[in-house]
C-alpha atoms as a printed R data frame, in Angstrom:
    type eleno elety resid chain resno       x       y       z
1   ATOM     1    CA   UNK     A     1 254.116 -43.025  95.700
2   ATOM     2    CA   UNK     A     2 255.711 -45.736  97.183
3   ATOM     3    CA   UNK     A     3 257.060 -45.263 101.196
4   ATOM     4    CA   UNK     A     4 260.070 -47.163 102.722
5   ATOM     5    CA   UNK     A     5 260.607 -47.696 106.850
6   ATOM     6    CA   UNK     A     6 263.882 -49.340 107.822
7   ATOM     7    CA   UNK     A     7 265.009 -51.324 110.592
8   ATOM     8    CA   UNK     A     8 266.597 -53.916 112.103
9   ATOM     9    CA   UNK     A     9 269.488 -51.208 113.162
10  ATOM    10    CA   UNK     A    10 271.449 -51.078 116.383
11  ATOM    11    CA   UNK     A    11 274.763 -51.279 118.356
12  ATOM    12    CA   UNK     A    12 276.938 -54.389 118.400
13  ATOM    13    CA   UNK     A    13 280.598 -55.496 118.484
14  ATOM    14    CA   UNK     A    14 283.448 -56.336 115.709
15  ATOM    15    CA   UNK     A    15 282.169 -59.516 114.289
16  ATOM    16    CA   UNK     A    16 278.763 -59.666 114.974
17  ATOM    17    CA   UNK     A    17 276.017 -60.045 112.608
18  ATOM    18    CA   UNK     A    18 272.845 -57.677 111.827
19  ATOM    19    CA   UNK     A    19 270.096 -58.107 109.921
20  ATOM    20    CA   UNK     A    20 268.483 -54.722 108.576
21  ATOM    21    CA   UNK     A    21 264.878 -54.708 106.894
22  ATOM    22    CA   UNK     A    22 262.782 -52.213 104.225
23  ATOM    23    CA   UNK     A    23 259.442 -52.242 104.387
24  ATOM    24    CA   UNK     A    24 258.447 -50.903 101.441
25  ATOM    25    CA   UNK     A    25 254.396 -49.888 100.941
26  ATOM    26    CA   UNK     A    26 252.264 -48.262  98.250
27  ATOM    27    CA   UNK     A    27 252.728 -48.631  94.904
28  ATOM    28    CA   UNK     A    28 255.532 -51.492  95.052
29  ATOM    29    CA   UNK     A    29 254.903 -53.096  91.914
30  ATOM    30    CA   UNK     A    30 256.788 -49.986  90.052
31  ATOM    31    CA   UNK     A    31 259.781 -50.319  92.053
32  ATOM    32    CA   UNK     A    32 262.537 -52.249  89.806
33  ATOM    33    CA   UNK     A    33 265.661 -52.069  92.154
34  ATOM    34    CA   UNK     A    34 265.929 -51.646  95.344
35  ATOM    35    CA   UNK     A    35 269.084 -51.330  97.221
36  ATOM    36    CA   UNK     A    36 271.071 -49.818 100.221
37  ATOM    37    CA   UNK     A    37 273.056 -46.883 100.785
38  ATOM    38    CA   UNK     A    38 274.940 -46.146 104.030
39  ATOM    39    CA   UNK     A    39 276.414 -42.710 105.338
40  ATOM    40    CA   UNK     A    40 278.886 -42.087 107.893
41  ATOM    41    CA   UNK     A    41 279.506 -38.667 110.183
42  ATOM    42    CA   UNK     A    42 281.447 -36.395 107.971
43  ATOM    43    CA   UNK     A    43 281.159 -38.951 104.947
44  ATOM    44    CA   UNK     A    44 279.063 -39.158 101.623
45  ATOM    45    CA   UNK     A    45 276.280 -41.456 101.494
46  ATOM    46    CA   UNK     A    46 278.000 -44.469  99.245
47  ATOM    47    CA   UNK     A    47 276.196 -47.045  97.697
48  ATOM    48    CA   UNK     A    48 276.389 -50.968  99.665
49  ATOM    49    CA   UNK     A    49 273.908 -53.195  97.443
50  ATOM    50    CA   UNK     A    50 271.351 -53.352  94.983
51  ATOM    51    CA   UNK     A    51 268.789 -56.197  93.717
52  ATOM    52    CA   UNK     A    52 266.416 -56.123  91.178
53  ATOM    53    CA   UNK     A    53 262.742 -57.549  90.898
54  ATOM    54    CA   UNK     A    54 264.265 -60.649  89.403
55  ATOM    55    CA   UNK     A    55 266.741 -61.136  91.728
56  ATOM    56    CA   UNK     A    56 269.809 -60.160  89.879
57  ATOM    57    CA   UNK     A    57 271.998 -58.999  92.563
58  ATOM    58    CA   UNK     A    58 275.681 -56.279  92.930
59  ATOM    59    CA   UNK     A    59 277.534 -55.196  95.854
60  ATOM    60    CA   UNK     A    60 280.075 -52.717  97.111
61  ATOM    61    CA   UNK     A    61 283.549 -54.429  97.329
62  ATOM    62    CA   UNK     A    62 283.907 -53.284 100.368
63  ATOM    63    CA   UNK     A    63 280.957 -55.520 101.896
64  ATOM    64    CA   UNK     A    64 281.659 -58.437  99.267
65  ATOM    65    CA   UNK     A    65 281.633 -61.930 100.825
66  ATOM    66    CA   UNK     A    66 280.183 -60.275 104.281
67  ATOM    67    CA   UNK     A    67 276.815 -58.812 103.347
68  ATOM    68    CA   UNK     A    68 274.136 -60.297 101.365
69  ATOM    69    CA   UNK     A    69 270.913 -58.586 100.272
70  ATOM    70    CA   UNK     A    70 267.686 -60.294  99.318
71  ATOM    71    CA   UNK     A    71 264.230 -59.067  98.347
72  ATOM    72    CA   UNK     A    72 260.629 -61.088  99.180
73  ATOM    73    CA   UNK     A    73 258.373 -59.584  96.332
74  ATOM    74    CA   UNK     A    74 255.655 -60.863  97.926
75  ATOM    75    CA   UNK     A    75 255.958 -58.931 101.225
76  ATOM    76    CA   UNK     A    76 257.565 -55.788  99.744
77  ATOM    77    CA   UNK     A    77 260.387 -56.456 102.032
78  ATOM    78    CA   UNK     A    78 263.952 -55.451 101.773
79  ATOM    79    CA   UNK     A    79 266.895 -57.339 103.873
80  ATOM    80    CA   UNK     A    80 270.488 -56.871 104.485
81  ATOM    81    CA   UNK     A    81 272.049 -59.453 106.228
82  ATOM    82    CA   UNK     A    82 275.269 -58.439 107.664
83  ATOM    83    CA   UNK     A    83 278.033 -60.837 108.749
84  ATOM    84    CA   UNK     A    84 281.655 -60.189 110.043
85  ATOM    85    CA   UNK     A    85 281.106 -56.811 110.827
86  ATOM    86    CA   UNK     A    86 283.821 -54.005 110.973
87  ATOM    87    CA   UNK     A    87 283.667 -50.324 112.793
88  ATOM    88    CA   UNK     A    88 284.491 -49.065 109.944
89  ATOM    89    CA   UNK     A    89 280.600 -50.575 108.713
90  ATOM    90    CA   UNK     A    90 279.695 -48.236 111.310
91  ATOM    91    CA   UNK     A    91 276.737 -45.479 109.518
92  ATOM    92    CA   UNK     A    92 273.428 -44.490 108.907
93  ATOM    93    CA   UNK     A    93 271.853 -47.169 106.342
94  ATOM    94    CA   UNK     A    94 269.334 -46.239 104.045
95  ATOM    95    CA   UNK     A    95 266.731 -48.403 102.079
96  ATOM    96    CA   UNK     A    96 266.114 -46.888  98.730
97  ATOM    97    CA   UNK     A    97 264.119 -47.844  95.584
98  ATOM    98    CA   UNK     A    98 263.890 -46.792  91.934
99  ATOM    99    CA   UNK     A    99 261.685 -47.327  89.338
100 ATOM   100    CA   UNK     A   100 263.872 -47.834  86.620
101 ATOM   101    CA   UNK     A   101 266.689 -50.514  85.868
102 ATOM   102    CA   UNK     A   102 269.321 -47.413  85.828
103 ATOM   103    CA   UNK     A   103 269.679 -43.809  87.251
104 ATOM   104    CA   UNK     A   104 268.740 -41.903  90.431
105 ATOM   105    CA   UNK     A   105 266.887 -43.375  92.965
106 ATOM   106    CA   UNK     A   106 263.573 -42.080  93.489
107 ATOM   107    CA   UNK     A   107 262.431 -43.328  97.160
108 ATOM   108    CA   UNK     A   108 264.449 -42.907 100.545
109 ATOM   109    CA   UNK     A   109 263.845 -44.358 104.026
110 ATOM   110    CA   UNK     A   110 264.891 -42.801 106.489
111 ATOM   111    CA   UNK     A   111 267.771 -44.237 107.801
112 ATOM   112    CA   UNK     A   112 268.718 -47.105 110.455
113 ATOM   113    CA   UNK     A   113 271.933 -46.558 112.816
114 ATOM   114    CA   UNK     A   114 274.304 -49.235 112.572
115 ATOM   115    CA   UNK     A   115 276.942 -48.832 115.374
116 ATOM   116    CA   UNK     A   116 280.151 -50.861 115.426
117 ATOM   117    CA   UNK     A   117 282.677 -51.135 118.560
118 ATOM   118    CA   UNK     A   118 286.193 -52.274 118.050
């Protein structure tokens, strides 16, 4: 089993940066991709970026150019560094991690509010 705790989340203006974190425990060495979902009120949860073990790296275009994701393998930690941000980045972000290079996801955290005045 492999557990995920998020964080880093909070309230800030258009513009601003914030830096979210996964801290990922248990069996970690299984976990191929990790990546992060986001979900707004009244929204699906859509997908924002993914990494794999290696490094190799894809993004929503909708957060291209503004967010950048990194993994350290060595402290099982997830990042999402988040530049330039919008209100409409405004959501509940989720760290989640899979197994497998493709398919469902098979971990969740449990979510880190990201709030984003105009």
């Amino acid at each position: 089993q492999v557990q995920l705790v998020e964080s880093g989340g909070g309230l800030v203006q258009g513009g601003d940066s914030l830096r979210l974190s996964c801290a990922a425990s248990g069996r970690t060495l299984s976990l191929y991709t990790m990546g992060w979902f986001r979900q707004a009120p009244g929204k699906e949860r859509e997908f924002v970026a993914a990494i794999t073990w290696n490094g190799s790296s894809n993004y929503a275009d909708s957060v291209k150019g503004r967010f950048t994701i990194a993994r350290d393998n060595a402290k099982n930690t997830l990042y999402l560094q988040m530049n330039s941000l919008k209100p409409e980045d405004t959501a509940v972000y989720y760290c989640g991690a899979r197994i497998r290079s493709w398919g469902a996801y098979d971990y969740w955290g449990q979510g880190t509010q990201v709030t984003v005045s105009s």
